[in-house]
mmCIF file of the C-alpha atoms, coordinates in Angstrom:
data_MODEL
# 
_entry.id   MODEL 
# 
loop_
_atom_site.group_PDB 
_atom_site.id 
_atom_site.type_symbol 
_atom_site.label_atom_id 
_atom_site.label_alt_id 
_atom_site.label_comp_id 
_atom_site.label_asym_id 
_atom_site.label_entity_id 
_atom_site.label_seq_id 
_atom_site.pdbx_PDB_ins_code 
_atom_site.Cartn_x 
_atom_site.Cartn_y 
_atom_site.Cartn_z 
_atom_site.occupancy 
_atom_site.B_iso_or_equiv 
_atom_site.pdbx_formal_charge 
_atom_site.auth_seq_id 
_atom_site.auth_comp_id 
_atom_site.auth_asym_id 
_atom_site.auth_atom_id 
_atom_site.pdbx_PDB_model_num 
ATOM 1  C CA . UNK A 1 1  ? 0.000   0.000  0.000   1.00 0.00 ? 1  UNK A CA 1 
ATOM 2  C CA . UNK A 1 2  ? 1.406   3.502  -1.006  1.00 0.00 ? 2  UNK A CA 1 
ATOM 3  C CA . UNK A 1 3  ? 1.093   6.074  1.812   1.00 0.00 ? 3  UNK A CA 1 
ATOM 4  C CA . UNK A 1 4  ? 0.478   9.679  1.291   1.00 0.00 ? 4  UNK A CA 1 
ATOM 5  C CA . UNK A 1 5  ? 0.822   12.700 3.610   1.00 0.00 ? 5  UNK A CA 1 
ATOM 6  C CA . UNK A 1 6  ? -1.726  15.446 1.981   1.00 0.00 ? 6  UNK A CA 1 
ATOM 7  C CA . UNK A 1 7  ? -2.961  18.512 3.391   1.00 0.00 ? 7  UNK A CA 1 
ATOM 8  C CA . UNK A 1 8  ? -5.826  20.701 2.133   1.00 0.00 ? 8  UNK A CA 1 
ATOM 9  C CA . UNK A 1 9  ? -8.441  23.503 2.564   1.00 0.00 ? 9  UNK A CA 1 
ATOM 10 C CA . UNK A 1 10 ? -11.930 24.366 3.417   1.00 0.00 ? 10 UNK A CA 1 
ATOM 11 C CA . UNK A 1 11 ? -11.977 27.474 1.744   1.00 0.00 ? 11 UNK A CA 1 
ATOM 12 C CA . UNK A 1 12 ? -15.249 29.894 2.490   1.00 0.00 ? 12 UNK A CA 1 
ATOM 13 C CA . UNK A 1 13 ? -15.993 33.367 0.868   1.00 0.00 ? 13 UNK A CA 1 
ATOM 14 C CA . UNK A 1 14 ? -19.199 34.840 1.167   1.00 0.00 ? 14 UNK A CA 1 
ATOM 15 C CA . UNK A 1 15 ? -20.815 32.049 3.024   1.00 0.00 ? 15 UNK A CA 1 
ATOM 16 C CA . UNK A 1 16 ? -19.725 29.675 0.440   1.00 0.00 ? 16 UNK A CA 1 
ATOM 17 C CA . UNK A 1 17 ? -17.599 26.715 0.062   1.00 0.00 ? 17 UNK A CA 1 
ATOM 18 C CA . UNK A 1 18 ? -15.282 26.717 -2.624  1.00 0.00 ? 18 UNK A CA 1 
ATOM 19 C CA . UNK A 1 19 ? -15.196 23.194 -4.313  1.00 0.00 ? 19 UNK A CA 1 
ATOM 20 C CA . UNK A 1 20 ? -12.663 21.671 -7.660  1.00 0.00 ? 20 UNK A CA 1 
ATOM 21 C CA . UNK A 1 21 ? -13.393 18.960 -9.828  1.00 0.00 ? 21 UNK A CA 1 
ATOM 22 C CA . UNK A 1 22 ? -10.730 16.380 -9.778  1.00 0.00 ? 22 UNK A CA 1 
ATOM 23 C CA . UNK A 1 23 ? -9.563  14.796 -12.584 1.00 0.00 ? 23 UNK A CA 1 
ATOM 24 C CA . UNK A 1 24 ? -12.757 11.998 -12.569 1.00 0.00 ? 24 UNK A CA 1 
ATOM 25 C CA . UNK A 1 25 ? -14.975 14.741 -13.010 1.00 0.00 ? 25 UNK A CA 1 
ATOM 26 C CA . UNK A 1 26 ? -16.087 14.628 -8.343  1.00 0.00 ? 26 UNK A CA 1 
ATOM 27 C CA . UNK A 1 27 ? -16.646 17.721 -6.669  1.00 0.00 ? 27 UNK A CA 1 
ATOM 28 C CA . UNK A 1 28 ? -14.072 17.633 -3.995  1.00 0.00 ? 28 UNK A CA 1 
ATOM 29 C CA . UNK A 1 29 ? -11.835 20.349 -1.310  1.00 0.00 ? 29 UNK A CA 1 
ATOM 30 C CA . UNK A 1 30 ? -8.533  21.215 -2.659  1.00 0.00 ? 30 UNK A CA 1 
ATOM 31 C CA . UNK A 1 31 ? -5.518  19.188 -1.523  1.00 0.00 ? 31 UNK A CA 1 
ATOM 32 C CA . UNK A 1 32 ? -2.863  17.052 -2.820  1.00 0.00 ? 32 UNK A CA 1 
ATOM 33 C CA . UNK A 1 33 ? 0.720   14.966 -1.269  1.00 0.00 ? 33 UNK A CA 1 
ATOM 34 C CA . UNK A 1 34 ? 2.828   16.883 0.882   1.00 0.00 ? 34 UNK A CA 1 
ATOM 35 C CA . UNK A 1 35 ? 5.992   17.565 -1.203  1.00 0.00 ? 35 UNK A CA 1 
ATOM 36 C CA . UNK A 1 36 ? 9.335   17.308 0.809   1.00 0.00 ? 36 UNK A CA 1 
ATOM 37 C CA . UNK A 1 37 ? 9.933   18.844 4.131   1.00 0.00 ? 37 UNK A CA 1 
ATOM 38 C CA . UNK A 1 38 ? 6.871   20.932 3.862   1.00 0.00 ? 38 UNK A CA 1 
ATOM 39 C CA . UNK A 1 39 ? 4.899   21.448 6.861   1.00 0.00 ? 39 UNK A CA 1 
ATOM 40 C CA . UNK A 1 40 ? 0.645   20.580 6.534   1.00 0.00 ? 40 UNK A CA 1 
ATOM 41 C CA . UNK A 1 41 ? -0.278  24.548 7.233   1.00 0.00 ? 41 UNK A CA 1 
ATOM 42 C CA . UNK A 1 42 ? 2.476   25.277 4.217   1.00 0.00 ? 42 UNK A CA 1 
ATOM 43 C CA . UNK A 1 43 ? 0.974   22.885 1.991   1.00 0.00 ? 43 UNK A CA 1 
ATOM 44 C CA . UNK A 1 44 ? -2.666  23.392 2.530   1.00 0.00 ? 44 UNK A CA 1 
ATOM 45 C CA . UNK A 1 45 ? -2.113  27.219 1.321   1.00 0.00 ? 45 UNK A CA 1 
ATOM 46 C CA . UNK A 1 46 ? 0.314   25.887 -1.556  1.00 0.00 ? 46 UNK A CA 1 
ATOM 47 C CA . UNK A 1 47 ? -2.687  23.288 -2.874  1.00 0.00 ? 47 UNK A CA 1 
ATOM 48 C CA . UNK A 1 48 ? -4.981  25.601 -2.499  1.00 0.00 ? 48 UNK A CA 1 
ATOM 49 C CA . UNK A 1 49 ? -3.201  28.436 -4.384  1.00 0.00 ? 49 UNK A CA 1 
ATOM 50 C CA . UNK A 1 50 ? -2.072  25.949 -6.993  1.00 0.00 ? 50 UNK A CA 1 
ATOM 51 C CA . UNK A 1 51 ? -5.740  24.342 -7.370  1.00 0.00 ? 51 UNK A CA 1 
ATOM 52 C CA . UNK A 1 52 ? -8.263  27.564 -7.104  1.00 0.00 ? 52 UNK A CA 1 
ATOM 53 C CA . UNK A 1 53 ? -6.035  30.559 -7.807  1.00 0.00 ? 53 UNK A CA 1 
ATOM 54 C CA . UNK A 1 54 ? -6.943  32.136 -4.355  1.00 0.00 ? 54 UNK A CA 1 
ATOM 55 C CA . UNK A 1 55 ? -4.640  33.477 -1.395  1.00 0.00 ? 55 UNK A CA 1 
ATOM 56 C CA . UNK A 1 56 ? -6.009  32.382 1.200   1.00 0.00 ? 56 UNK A CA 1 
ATOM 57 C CA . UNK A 1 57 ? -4.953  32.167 4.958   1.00 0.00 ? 57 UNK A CA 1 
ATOM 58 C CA . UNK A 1 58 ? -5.857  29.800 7.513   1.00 0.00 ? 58 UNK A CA 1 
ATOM 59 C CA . UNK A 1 59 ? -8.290  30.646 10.265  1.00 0.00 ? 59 UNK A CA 1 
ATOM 60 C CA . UNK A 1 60 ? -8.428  27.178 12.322  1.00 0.00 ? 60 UNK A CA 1 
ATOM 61 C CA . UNK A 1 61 ? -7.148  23.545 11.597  1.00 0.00 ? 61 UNK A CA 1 
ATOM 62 C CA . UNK A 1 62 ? -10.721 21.675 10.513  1.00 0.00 ? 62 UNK A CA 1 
ATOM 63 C CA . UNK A 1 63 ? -8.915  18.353 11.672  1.00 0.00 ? 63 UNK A CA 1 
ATOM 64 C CA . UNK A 1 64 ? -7.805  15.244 10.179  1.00 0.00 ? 64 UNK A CA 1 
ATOM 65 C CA . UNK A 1 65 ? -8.867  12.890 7.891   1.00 0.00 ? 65 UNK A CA 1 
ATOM 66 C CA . UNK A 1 66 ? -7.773  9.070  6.785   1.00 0.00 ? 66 UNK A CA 1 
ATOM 67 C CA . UNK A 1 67 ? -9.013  7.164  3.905   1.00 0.00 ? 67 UNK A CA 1 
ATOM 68 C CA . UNK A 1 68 ? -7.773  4.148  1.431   1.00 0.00 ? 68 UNK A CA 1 
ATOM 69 C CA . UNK A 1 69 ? -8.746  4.196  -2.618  1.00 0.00 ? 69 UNK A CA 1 
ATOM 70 C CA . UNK A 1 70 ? -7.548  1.905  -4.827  1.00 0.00 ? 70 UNK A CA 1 
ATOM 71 C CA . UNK A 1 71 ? -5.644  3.450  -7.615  1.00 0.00 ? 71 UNK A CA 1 
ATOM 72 C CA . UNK A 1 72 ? -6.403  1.903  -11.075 1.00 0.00 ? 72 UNK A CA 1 
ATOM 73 C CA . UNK A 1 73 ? -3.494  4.151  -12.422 1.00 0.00 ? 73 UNK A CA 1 
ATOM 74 C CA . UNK A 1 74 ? -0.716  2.571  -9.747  1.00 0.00 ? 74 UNK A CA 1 
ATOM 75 C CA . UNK A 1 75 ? -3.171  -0.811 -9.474  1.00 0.00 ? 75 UNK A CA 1 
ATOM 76 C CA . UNK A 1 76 ? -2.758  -0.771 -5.449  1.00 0.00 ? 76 UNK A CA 1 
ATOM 77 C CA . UNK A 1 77 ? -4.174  0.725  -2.412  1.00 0.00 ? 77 UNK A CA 1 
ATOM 78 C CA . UNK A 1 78 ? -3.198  3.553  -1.303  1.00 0.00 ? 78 UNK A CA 1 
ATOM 79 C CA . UNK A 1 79 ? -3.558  5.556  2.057   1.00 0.00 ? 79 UNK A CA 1 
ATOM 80 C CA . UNK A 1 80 ? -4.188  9.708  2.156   1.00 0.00 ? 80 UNK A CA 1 
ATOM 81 C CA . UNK A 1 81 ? -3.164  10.489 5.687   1.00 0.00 ? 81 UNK A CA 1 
# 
């Protein structure tokens, strides 16, 4: 099983959420892997610059979040922590 560090945002502006379409076409918060000796708080701003175009800053950690998919691409589990 491949494990992942990722880090992402829950980005609000006028009491709205702002959602991206991955790549299968699902409505989903923007994130991705942790690259290198980044810290979470440094990548969550970086993915979120990177996916939506917007500077944002973060207000509050939301928390944490674990889940498996299986990756037809890779043809293996892997694990987003």
């Amino acid at each position: 099983m491949i494990v992942r560090r990722c880090s992402g945002g829950v980005v609000f502006y006028a009491n709205k959420v702002l959602l991206v379409k991955n790549d299968r076409g699902e409505w989903t918060l923007p994130k991705g892997k942790i690259v290198g000796d980044n810290l979470p708080h440094e990548s969550a701003i970086q993915k979120v610059k990177l996916e939506t175009g917007s500077d944002a800053k973060i207000l509050d950690i939301a928390g944490d979040t674990i889940y498996e998919f299986f990756s037809r691409s890779r043809n293996q589990r892997v694990c987003n922590a």
